[in-house]
N, C-alpha and C positions, 0 to 999 in steps of 0.2 A: 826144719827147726824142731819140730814135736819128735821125730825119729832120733833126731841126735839128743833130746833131753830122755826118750823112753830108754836109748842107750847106755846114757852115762848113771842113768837108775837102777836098770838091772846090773850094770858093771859093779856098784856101789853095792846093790844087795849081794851078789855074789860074795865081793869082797868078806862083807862084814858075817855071810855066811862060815866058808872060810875060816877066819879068826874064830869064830866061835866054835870051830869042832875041834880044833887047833887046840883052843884054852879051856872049853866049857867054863867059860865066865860069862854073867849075863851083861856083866856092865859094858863087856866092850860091845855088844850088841846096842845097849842105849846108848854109848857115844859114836856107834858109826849112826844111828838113823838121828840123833844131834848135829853129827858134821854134815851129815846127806840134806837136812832141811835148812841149815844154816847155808849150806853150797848153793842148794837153790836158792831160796831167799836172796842172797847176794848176788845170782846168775841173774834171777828176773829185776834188779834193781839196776846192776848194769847194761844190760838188754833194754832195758827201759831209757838209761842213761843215754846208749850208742843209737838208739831210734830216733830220739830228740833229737841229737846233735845231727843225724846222719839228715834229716827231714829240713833242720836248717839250713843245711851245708846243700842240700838240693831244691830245695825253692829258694836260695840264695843265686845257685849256679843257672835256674830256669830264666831267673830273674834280669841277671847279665846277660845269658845267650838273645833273648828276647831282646832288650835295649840295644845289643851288639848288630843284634838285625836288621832293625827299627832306625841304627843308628844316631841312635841318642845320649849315649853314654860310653862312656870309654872304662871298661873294667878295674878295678880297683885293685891297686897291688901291696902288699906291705915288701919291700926291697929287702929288708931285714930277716924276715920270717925264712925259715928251712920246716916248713910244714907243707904233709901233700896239695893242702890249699892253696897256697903261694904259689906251687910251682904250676896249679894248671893254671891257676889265676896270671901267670906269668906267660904262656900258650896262649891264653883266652887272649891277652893281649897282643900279643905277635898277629894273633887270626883277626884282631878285630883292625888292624892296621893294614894288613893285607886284603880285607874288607873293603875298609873303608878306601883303597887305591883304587881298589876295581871297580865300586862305586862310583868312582869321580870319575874312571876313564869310559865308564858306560852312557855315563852324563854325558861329556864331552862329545862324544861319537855320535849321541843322537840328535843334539845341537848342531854340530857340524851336517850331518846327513838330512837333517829339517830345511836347514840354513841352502842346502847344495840343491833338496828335490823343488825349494821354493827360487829359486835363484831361474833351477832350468824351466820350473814353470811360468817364471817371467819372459823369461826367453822368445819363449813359446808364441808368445802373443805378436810380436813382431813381423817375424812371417808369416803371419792370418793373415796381420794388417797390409801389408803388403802384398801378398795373393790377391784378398779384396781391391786393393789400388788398381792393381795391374790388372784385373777381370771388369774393373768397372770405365779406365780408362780406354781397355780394345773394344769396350761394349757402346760408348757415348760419343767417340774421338774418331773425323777419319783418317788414320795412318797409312804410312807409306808400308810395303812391303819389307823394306828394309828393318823398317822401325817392328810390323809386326814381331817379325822373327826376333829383333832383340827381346821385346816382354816376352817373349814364349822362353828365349832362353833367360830371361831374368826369374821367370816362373818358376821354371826347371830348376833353378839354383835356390829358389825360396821352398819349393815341396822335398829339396834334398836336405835343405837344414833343420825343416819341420821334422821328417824321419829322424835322421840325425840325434835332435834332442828328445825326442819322445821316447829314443831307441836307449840313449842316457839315461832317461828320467825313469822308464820300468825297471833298467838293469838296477839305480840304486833304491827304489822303491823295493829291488827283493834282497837288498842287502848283500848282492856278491861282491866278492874280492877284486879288486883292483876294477873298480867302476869307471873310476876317471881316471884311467892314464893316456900319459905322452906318448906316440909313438912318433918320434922325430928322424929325420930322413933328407939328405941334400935334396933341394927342390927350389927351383926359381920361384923366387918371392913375389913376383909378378902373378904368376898365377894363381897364387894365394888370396892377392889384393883382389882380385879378378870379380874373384868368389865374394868376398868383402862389397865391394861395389856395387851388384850384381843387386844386390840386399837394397839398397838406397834409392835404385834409377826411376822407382813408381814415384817414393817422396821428391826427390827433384824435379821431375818432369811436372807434376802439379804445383808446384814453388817455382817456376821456370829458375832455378838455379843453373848457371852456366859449371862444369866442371874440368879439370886439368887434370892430368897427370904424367910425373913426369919420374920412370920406374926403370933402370937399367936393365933390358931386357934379361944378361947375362946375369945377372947376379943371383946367386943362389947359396941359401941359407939353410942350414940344418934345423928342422920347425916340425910343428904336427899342424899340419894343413888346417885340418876343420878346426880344433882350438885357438890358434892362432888368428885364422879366417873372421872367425866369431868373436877375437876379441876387436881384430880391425874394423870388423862392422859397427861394433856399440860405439868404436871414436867417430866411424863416419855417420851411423845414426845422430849422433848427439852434433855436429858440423852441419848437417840441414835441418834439425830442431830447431836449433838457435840460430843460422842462417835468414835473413831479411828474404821477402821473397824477389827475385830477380838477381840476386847476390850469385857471390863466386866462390865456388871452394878449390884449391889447390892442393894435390897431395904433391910432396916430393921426396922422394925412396934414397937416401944416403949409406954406401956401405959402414 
């Protein structure tokens, strides 16, 4: 700023030097350092004028970015106006709308993902409790051979869904992509249920619950085993929950 006023100074003295070798008159010498002080004068009044404004117009614009952040206010627009302020004021708001989507979709996602990592860590607790059944029933009880070998394989099926979820529950604890997908595939649903049941036989065998099934060996369903598995388990968990003890539960498997 000081370089372009010591500019237009010396430009001006020139000038007026100039004129005066030109005329040798002294007056035009007092009316150019007239027009030269009055130029200023009116430079620094406007200068002063475009500081003001330009100082409101930017703690005006801090003032929205900040709120737009903060999202507490939605920028204010005059619709009517064809002023440079209108039109970023008119951006500001497009950005503050695009903001504010993203915002909500970030909400969402993390709700969801709270909602999914608490869900699996309920999960969780089920096969302990069942491990626990099943180690304290071979530890107290004397079983047949036959019978061992079922809890060892009912075991087997509870430390495979333990992995399972815990193996879930890190992947969306780091937030990767496609955490919980389906991966579905013909497969007899029998063996699905298998896996389901497998989960239950500690709780019934201490409720002496009698059980049935009655599952067409051939039928096969396009499904994702372990999801599927997992959900059939929470119906048969919650059938010997509520189950009286000595009671009977019944599955029967309909195409």
């Amino acid at each position: 700023m000081k370089r372009i006023a010591a500019g237009t100074a010396l430009t001006l003295a020139i000038l007026i030097l100039i004129f005066y070798l030109l005329t040798r008159d002294v007056h035009i010498v007092i009316c150019g350092c007239i027009f030269t002080a009055a130029f200023y004068i009116w430079g620094i009044v406007f200068l002063h004028y475009f500081q003001k404004k330009l100082s409101l117009f930017t703690d005006g614009l801090c003032r929205t970015l900040d709120d737009m952040m903060d999202g507490t206010e939605q920028p204010q627009i005059d619709y009517e106006a064809e002023t440079l302020l209108s039109r970023i004021s008119h951006r500001l708001e497009r950005l503050y709308h695009v903001m504010q989507k993203t915002r909500q979709k970030v909400e969402l996602e993390k709700e969801d993902l709270q909602s999914l990592v608490s869900d699996i860590s309920h999960q969780t607790k089920t096969p302990i409790s069942n491990l626990k059944m099943l180690n304290d029933t071979m530890l107290t009880r004397s079983l047949t051979e036959e019978k061992q070998k079922e809890f060892l394989l009912a075991a087997g099926s509870q430390l495979d869904k333990l992995e399972f979820l815990i193996q879930g529950m890190v992947k969306t604890s780091r937030l990767e992509t496609g955490v919980i997908t389906l991966t579905k595939q013909e497969a007899p649903i029998e063996d699905t249920l298998v896996s389901a049941i497998n989960g239950v036989l500690a709780a019934m065998e201490q409720k002496k619950i009698s059980f049935s099934v009655d599952c067409p060996s051939d039928l096969t369903v396009s499904h994702d085993k372990r999801w599927t598995s997992e959900a059939l388990f929470n119906i048969l968990d919650n059938a010997v929950k509520y189950t009286s003890a000595g009671g009977c539960i019944q599955v029967r498997v309909q195409k």
